[in-house]
C-alpha positions as CSV (number, residue, x, y, z in Angstrom):
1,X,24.8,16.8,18.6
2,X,22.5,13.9,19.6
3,X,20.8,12.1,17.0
4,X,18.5,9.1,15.7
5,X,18.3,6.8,12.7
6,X,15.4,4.9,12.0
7,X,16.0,2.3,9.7
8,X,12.7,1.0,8.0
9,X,9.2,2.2,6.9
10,X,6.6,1.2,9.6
11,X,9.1,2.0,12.8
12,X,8.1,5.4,13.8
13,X,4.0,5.1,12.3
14,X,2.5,1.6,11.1
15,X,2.8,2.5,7.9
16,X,1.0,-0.7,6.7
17,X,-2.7,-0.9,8.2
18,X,-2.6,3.2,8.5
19,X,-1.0,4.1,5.0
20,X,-0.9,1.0,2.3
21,X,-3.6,-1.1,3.2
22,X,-6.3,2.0,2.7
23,X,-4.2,3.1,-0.2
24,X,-4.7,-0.1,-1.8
25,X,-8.1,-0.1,-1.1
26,X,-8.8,3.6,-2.0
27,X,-7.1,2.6,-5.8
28,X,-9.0,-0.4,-6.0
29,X,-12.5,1.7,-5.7
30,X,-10.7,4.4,-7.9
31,X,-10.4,1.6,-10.5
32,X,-13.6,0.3,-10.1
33,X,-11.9,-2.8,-8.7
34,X,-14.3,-4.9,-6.9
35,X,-11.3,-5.6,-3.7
36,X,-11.5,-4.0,-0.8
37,X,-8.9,-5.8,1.4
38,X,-9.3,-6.4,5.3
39,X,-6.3,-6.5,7.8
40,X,-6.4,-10.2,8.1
41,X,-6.2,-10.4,3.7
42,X,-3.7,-7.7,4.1
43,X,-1.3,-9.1,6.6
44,X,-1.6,-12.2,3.9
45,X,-0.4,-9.8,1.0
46,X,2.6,-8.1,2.7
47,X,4.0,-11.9,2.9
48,X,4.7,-11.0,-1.1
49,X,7.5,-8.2,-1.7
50,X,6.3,-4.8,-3.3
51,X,3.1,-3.2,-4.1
52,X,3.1,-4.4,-7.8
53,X,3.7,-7.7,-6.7
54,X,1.0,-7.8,-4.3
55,X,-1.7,-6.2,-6.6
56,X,-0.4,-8.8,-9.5
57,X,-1.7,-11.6,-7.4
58,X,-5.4,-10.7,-7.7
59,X,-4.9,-11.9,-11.6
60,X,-6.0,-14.9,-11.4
61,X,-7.4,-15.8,-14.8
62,X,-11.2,-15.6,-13.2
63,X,-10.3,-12.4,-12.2
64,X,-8.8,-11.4,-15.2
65,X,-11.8,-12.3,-17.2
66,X,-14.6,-11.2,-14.6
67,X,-12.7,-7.8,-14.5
68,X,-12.1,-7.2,-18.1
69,X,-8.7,-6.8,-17.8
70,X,-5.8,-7.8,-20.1
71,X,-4.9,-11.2,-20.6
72,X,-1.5,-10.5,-21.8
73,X,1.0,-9.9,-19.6
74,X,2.3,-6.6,-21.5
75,X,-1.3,-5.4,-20.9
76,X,-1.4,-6.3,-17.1
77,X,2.0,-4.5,-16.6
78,X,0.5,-1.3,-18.0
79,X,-2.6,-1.8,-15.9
80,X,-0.7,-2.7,-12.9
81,X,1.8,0.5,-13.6
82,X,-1.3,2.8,-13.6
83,X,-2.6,1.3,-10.4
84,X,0.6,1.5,-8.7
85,X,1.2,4.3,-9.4
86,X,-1.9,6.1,-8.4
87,X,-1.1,4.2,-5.3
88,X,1.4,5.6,-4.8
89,X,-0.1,9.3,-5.2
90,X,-2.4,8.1,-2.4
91,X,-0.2,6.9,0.3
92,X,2.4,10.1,-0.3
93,X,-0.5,12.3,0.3
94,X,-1.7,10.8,3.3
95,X,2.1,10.9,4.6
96,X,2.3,14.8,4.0
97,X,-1.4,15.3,5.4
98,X,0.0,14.1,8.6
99,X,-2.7,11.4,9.2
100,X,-0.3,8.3,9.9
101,X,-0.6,8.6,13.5
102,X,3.0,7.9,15.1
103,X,3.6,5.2,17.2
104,X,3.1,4.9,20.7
105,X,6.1,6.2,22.5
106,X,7.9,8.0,19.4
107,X,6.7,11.6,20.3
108,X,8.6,11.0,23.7
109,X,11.6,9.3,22.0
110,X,12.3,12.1,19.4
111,X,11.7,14.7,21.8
112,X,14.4,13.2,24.0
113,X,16.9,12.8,21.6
């Protein structure tokens, strides 16, 4: 029985500009965030490991204060939980809806396997 193992998110769909990056964006504007980032910003921001990581450094102090958000760091963890986790709701959904587009070449690869 032929099979295939693929070993890390973004081989068979890119994941990143088609799944996080408008997941980010889309609990940003949930949030009433004012970020919206673009794919240059973005490929910046997946240099830093995780999706908590990555929305923690957007508190800066400015940002902090301009934002209204917690200047404690137990506060921002709870505010960065939320977000992350609504992320999170977001980027499942559009992986069961089907719109992360595969990969050129993967419908013919898995169908040959």
């Amino acid at each position: 029985m032929p099979f295939l193992i693929f070993d890390c998110d973004g081989v068979l769909a890119d994941t990143e500009r088609n799944g996080h990056l408008p997941s980010f964006n889309r609990t940003f504007a949930e949030f009433g965030v004012p970020v919206e980032w673009n794919d240059e910003q973005y490929a910046d921001k997946v240099r830093i490991g995780g999706g908590k990581e990555r929305m923690k450094s957007l508190f800066t102090p400015e940002f902090v204060r301009a934002n209204d958000l917690p200047a404690h760091e137990d506060g921002q963890r709870d505010v960065l939980a939320r977000w992350h986790r609504r992320k999170t709701e977001i980027y499942t959904e559009l992986v069961a809806s089907g719109a992360l587009p595969a990969r050129p070449g993967i419908a013919r690869i898995v169908g040959e396997a």
